[in-house]
N, CA, C and O atoms as a Tripos MOL2 file, in Angstrom:
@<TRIPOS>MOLECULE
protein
  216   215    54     0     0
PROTEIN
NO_CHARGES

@<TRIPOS>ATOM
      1 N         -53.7550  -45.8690   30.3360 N.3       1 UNK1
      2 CA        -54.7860  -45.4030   29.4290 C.3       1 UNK1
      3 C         -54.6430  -43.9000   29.1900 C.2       1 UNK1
      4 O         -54.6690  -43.5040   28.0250 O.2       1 UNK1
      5 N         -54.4810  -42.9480   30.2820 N.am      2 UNK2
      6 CA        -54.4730  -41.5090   30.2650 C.3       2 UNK2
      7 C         -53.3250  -41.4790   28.9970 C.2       2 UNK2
      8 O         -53.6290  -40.9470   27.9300 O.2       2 UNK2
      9 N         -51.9960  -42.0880   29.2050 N.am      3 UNK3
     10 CA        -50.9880  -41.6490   28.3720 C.3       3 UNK3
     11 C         -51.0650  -42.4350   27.0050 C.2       3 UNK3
     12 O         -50.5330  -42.0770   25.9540 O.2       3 UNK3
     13 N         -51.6010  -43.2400   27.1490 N.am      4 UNK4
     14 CA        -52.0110  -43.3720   25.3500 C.3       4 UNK4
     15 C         -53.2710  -42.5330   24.6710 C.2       4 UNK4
     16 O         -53.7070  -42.8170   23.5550 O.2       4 UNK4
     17 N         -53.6890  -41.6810   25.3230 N.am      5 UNK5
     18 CA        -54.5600  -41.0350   25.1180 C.3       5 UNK5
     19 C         -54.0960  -39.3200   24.9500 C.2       5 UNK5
     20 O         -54.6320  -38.4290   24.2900 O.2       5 UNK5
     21 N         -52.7540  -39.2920   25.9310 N.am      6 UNK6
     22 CA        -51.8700  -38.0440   25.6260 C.3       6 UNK6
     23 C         -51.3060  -38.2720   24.5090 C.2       6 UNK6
     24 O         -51.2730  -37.3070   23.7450 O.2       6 UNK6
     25 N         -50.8510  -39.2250   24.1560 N.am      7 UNK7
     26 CA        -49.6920  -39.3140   22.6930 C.3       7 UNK7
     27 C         -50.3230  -39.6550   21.8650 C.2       7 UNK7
     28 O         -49.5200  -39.7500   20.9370 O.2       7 UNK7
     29 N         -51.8270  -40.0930   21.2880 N.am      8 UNK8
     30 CA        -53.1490  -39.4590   20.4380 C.3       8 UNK8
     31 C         -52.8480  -38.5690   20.0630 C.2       8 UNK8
     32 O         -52.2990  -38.2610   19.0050 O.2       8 UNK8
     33 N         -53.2660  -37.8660   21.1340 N.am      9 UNK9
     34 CA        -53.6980  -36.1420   21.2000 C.3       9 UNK9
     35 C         -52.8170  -35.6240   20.7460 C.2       9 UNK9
     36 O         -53.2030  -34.6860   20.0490 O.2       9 UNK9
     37 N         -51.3540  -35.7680   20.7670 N.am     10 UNK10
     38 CA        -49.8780  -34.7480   20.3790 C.3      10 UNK10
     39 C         -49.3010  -35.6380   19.3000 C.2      10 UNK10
     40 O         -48.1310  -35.3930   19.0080 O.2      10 UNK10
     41 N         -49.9160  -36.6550   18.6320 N.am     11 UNK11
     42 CA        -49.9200  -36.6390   17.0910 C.3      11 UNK11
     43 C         -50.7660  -36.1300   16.7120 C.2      11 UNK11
     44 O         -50.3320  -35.0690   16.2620 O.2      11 UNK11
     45 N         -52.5140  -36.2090   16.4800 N.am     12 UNK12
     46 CA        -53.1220  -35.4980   16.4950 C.3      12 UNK12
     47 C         -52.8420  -33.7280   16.1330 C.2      12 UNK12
     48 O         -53.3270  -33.0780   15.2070 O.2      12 UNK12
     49 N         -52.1640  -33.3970   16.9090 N.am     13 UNK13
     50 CA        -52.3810  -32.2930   17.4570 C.3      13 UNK13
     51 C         -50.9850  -31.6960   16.3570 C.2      13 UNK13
     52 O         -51.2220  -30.6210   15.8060 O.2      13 UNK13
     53 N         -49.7560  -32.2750   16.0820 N.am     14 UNK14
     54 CA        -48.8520  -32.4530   15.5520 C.3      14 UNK14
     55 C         -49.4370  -32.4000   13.5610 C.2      14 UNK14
     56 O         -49.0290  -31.7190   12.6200 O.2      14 UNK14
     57 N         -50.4470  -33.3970   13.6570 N.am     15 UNK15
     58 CA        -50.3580  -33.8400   12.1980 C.3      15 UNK15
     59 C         -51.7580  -32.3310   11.4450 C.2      15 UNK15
     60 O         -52.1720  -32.1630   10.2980 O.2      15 UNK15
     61 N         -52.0560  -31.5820   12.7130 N.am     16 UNK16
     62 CA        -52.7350  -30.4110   11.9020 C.3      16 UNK16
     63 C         -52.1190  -29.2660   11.4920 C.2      16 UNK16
     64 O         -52.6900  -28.4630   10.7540 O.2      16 UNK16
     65 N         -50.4800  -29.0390   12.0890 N.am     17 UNK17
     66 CA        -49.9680  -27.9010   11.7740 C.3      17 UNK17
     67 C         -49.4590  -27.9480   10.6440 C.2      17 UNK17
     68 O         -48.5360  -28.7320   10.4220 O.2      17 UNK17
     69 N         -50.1180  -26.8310    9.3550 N.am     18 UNK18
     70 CA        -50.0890  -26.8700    8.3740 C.3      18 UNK18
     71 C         -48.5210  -26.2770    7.7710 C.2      18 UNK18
     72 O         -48.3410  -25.3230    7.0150 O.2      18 UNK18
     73 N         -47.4030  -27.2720    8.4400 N.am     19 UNK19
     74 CA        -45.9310  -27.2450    8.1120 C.3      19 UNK19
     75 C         -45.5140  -27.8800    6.7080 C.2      19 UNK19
     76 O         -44.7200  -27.1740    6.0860 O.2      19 UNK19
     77 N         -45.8990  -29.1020    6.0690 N.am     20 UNK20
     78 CA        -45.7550  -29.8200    4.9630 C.3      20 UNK20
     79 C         -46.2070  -29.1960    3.9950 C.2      20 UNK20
     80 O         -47.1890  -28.4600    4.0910 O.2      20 UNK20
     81 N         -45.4360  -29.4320    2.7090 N.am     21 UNK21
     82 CA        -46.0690  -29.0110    1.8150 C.3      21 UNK21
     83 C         -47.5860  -29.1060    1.1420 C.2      21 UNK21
     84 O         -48.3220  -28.2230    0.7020 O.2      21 UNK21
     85 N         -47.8340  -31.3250    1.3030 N.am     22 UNK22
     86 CA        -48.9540  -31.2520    0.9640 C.3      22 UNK22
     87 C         -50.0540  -31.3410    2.0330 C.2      22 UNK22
     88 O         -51.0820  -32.0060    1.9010 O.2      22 UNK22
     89 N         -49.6270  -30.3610    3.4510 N.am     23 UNK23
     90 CA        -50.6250  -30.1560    4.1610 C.3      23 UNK23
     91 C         -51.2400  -28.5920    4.3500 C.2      23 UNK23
     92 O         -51.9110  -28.1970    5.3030 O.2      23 UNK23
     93 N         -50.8860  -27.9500    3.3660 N.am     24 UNK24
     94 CA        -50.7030  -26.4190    3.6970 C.3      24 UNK24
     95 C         -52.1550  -26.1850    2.4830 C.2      24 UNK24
     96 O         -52.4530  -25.0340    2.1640 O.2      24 UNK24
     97 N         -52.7340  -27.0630    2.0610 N.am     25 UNK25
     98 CA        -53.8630  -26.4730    1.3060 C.3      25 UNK25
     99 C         -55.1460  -27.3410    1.7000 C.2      25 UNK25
    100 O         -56.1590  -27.5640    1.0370 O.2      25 UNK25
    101 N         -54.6790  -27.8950    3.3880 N.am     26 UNK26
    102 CA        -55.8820  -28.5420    4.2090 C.3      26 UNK26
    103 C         -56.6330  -27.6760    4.4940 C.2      26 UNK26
    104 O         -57.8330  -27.9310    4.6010 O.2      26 UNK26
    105 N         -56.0060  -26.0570    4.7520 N.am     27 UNK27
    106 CA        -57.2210  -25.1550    5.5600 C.3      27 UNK27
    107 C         -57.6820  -25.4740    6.8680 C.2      27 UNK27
    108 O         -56.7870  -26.0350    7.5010 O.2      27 UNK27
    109 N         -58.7110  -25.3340    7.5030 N.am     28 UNK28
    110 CA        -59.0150  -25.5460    8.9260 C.3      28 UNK28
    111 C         -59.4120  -26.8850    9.0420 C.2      28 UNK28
    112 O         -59.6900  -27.2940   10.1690 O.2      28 UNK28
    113 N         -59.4920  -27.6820    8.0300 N.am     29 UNK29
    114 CA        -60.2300  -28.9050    8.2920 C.3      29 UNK29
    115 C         -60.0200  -30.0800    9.4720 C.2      29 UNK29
    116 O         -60.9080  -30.6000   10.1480 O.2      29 UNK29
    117 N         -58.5880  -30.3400    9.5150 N.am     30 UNK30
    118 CA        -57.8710  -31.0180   10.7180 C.3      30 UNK30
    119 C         -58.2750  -30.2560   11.9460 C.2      30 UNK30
    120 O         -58.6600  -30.7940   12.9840 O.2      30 UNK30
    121 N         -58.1470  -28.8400   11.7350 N.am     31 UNK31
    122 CA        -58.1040  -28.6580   13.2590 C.3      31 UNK31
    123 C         -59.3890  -28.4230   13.6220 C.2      31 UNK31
    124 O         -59.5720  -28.2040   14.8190 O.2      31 UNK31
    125 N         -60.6620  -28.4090   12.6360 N.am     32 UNK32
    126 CA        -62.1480  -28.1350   13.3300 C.3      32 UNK32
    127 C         -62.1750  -29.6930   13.5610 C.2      32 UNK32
    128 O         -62.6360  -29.8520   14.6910 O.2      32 UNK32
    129 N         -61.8600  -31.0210   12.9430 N.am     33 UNK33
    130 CA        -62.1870  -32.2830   13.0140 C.3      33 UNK33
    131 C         -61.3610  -32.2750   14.3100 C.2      33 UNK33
    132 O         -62.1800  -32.3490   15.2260 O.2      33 UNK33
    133 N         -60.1120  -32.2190   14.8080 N.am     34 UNK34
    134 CA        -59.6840  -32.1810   16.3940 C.3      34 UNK34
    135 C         -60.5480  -31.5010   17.1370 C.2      34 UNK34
    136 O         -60.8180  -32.1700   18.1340 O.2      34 UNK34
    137 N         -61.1480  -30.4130   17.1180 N.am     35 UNK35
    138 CA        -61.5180  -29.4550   18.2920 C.3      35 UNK35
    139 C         -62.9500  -30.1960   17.9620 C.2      35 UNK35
    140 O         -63.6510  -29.3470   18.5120 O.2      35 UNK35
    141 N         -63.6950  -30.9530   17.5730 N.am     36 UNK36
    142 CA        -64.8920  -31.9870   17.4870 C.3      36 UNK36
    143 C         -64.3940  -32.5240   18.2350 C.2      36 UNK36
    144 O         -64.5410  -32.3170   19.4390 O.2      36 UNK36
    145 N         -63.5020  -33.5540   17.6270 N.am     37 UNK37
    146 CA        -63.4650  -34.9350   18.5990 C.3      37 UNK37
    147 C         -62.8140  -34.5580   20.3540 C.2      37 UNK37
    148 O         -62.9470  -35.1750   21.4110 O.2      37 UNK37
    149 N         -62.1890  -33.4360   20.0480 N.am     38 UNK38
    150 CA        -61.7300  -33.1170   22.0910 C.3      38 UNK38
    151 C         -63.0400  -32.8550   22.4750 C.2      38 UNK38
    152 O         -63.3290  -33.5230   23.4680 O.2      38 UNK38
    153 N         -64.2910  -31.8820   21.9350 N.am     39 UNK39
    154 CA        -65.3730  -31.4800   22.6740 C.3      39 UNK39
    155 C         -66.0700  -32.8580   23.0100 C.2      39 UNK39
    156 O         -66.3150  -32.9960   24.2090 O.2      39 UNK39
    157 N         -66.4010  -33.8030   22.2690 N.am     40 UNK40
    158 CA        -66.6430  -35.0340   22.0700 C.3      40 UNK40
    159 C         -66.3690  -35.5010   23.5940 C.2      40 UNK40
    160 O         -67.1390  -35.5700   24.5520 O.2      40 UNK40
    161 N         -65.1440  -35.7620   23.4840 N.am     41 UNK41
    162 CA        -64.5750  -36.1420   24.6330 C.3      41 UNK41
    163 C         -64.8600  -35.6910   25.8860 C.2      41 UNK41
    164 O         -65.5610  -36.1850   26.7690 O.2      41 UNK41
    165 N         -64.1620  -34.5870   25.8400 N.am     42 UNK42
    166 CA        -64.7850  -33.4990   27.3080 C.3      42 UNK42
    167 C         -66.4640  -33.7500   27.5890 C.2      42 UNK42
    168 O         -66.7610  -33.4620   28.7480 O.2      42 UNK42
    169 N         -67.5990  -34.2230   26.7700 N.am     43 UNK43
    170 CA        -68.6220  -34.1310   26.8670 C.3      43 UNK43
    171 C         -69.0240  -35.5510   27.5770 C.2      43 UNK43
    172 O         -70.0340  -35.7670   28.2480 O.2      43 UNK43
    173 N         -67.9570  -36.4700   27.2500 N.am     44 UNK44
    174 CA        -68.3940  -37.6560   27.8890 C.3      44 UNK44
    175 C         -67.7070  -38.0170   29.0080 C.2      44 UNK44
    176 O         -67.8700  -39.0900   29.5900 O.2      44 UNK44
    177 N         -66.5480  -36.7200   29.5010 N.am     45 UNK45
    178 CA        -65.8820  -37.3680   30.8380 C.3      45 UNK45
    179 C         -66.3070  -36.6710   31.8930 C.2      45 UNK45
    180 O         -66.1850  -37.0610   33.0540 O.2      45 UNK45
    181 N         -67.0040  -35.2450   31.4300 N.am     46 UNK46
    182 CA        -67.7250  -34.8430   32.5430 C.3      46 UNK46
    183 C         -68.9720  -35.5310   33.2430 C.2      46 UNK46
    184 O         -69.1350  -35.4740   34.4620 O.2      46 UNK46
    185 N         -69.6610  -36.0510   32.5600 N.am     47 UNK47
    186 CA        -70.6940  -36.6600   33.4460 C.3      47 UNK47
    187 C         -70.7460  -38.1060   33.8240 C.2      47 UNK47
    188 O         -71.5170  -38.7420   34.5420 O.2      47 UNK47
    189 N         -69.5550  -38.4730   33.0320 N.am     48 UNK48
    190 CA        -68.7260  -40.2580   33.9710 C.3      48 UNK48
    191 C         -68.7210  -41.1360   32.8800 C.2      48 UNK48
    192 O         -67.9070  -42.0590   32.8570 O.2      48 UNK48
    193 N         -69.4930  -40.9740   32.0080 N.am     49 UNK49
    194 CA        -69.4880  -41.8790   31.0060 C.3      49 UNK49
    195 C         -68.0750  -42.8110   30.3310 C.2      49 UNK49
    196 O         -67.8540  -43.9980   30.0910 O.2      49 UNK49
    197 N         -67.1690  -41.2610   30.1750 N.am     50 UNK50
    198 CA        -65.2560  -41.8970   30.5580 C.3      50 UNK50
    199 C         -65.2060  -41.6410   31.9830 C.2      50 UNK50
    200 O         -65.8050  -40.7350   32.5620 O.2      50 UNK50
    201 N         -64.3640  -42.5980   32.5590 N.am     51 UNK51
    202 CA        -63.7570  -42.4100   33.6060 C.3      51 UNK51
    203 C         -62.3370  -41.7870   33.5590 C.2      51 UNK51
    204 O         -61.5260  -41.9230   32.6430 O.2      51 UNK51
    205 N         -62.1520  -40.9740   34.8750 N.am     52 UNK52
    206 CA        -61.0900  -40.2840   34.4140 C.3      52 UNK52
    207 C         -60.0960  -40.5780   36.2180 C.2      52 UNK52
    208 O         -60.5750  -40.6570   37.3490 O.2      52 UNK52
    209 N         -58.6530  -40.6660   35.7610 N.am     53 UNK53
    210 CA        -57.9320  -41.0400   36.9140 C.3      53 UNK53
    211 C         -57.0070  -40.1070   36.6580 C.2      53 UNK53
    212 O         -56.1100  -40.0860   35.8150 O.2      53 UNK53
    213 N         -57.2960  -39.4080   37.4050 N.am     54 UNK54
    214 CA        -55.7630  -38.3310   37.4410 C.3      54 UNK54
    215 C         -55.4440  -38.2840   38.8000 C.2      54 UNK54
    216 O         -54.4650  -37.6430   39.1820 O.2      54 UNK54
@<TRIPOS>BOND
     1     1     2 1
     2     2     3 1
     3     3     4 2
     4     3     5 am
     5     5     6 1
     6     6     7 1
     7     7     8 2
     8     7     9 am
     9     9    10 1
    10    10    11 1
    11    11    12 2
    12    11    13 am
    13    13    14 1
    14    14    15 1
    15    15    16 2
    16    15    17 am
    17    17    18 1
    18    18    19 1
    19    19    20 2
    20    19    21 am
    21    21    22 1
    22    22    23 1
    23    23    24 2
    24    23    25 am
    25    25    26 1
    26    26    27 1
    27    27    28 2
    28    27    29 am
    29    29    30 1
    30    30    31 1
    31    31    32 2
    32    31    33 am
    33    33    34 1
    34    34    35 1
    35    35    36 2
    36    35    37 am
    37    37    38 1
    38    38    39 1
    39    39    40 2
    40    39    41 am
    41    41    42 1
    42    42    43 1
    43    43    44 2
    44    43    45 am
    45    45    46 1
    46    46    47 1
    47    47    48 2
    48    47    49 am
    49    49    50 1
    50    50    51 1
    51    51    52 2
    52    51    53 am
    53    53    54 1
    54    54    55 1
    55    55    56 2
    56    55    57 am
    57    57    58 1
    58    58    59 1
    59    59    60 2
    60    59    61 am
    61    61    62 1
    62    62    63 1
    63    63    64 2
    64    63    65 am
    65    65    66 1
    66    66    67 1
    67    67    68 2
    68    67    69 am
    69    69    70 1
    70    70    71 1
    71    71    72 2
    72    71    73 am
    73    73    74 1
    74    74    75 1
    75    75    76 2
    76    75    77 am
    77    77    78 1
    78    78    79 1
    79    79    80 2
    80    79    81 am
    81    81    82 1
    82    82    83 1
    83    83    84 2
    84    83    85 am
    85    85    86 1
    86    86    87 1
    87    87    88 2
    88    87    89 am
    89    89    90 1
    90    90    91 1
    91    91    92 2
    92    91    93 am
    93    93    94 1
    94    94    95 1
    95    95    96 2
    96    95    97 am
    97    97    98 1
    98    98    99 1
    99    99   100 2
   100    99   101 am
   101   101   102 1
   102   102   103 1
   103   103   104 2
   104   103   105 am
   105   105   106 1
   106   106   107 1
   107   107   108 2
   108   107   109 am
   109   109   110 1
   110   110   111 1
   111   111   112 2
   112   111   113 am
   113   113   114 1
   114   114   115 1
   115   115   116 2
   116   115   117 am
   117   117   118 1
   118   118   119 1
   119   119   120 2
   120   119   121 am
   121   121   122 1
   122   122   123 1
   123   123   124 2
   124   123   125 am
   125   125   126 1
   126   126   127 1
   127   127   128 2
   128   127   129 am
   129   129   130 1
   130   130   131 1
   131   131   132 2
   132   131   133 am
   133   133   134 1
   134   134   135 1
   135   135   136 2
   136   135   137 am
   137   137   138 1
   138   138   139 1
   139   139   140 2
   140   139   141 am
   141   141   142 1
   142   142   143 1
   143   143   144 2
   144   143   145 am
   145   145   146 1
   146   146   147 1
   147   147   148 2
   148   147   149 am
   149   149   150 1
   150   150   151 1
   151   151   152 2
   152   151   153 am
   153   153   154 1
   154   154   155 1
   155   155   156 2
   156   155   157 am
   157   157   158 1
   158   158   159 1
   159   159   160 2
   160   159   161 am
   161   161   162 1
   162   162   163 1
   163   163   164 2
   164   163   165 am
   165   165   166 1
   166   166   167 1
   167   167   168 2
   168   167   169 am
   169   169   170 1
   170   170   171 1
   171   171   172 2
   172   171   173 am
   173   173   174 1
   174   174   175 1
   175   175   176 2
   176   175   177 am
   177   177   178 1
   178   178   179 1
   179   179   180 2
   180   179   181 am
   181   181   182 1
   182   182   183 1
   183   183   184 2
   184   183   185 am
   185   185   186 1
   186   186   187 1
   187   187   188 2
   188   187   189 am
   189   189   190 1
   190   190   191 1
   191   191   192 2
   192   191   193 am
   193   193   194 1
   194   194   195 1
   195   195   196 2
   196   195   197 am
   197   197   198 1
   198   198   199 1
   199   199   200 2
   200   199   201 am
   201   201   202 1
   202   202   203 1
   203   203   204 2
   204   203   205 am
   205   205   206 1
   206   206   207 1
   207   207   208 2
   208   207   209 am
   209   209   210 1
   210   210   211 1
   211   211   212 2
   212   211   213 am
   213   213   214 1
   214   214   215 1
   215   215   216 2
@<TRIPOS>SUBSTRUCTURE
     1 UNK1         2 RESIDUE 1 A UNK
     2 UNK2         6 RESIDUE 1 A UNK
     3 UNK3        10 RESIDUE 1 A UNK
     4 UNK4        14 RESIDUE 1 A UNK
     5 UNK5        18 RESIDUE 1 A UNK
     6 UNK6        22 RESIDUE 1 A UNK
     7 UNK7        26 RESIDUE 1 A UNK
     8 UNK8        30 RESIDUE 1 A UNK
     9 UNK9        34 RESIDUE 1 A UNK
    10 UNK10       38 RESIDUE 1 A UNK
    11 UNK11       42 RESIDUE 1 A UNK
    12 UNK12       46 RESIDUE 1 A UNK
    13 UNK13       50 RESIDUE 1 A UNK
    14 UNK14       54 RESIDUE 1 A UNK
    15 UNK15       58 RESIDUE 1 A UNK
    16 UNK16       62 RESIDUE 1 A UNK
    17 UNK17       66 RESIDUE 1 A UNK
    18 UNK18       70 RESIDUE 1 A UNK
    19 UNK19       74 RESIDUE 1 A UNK
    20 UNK20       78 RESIDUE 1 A UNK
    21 UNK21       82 RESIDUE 1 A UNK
    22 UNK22       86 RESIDUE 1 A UNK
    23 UNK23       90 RESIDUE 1 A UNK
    24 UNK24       94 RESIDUE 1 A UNK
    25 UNK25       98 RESIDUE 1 A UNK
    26 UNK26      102 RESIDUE 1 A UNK
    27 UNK27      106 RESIDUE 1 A UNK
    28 UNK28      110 RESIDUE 1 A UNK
    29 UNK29      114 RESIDUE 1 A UNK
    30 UNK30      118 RESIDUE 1 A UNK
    31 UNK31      122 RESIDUE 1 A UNK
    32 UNK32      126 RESIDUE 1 A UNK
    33 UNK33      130 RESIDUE 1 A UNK
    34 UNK34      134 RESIDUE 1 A UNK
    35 UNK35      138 RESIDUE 1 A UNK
    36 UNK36      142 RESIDUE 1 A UNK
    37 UNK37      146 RESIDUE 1 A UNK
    38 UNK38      150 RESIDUE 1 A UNK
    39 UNK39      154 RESIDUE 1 A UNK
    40 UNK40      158 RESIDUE 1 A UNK
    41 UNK41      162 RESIDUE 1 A UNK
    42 UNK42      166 RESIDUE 1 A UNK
    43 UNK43      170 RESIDUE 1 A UNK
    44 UNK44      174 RESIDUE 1 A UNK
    45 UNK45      178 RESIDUE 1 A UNK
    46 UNK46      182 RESIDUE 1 A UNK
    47 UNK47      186 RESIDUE 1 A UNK
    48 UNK48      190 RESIDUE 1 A UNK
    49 UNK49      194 RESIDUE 1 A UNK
    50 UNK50      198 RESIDUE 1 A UNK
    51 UNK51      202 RESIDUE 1 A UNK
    52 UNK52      206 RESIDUE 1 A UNK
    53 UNK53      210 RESIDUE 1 A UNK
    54 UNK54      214 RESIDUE 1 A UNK
């Protein structure tokens, strides 16, 4: 689960850098919609709601 949840994250994380042509007039939008959904996250594994196995 952790590592399908890493290789999410590093497409994710991959598909906001504004390298492509027709991604270079996205502006911040990808990366405020990522840095949502990680806080998102972080908000539900701190208090157990995700379980987390590292």
């Amino acid at each position: 689960m952790d590592l399908v949840l890493l290789i999410i994250l590093l497409v994710l994380l991959t598909g906001t850098i504004p390298r492509w042509n027709d991604s270079r007039n996205w502006g911040y939008g990808p990366s405020g919609l990522l840095t949502v959904i990680l806080v998102a996250v972080l908000v539900l594994i701190f208090p157990g709601h995700i379980p987390r196995r590292f």
